[in-house]
C-alpha positions as CSV (number, residue, x, y, z in Angstrom):
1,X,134.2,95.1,113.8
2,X,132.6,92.7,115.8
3,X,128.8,95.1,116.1
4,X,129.5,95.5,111.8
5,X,129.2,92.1,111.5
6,X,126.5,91.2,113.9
7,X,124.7,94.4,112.5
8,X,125.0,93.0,108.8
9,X,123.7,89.5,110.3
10,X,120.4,91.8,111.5
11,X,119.9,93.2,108.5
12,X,119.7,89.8,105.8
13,X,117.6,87.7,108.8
14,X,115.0,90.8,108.9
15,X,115.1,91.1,105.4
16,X,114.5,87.4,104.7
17,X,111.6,87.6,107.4
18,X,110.2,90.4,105.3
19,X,110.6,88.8,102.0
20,X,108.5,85.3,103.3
21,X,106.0,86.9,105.8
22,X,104.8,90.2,103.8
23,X,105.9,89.9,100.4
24,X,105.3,93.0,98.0
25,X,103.4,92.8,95.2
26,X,104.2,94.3,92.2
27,X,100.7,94.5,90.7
28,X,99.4,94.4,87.2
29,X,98.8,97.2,84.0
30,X,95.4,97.6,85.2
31,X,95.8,97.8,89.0
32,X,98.4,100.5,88.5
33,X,96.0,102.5,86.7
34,X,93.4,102.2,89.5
35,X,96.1,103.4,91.8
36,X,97.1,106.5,89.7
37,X,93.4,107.4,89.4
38,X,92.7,106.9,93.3
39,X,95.5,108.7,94.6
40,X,94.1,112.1,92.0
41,X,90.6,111.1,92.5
42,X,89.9,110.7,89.2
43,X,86.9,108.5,87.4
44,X,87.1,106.2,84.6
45,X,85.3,109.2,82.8
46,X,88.5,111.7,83.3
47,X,90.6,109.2,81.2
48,X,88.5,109.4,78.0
49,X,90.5,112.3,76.3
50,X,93.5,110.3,76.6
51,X,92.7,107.6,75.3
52,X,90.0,108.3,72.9
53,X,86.9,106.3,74.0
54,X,85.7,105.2,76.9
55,X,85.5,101.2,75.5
56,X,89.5,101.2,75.8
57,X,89.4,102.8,79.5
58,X,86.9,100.2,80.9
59,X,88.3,96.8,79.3
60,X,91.9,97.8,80.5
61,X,90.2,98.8,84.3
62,X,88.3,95.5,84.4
63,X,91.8,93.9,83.2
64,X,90.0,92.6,80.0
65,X,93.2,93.6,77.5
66,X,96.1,95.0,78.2
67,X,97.4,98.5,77.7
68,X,98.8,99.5,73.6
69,X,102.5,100.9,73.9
70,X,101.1,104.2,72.7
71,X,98.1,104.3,75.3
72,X,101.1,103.5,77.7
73,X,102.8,106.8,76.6
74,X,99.9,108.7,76.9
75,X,99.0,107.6,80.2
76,X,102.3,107.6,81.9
77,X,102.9,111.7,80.0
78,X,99.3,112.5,81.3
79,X,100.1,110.5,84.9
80,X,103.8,112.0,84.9
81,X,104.8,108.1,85.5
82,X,107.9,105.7,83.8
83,X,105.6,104.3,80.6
84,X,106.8,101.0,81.3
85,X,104.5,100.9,84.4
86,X,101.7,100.6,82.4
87,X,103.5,97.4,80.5
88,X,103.1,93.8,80.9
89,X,106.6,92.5,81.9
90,X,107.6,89.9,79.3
């Protein structure tokens, strides 16, 4: 009972540590997109066929607009990702 409690006492002091000295960021529309294209290897040029143009694929990368809810879908379908990863929280 005793090792429980002292265990449990571990766990929330290493998680606080965690939480204030390296904190996780959750990112944005656009640097989720750069992700998903580094980790395939992919160029701003392989996203043109999904979204139609390259104008739409560069002002999202360089974080100029954000990404339409039907761009989303056809990112996250063509990525295999949630759709709402490509969505600004509200």
């Amino acid at each position: 009972m005793e090792e429980e409690v002292f265990l449990e006492l571990l766990l929330v002091l290493i998680e606080k540590f965690e939480e204030e000295n390296y904190p996780i960021s959750t990112g944005n529309y656009s640097s989720m997109m750069r992700h998903l294209m580094d980790a395939r290897d992919l160029e701003e040029s392989d996203l043109i066929p999904i979204l139609g143009s390259a104008i739409p694929v560069s002002e999202i990368l360089m974080n100029e607009r954000p990404i339409k809810h039907d761009e989303a879908r056809k990112l996250a379908e063509f990525f295999r990702v949630e759709m709402d990863l490509f969505l600004e929280s509200e």
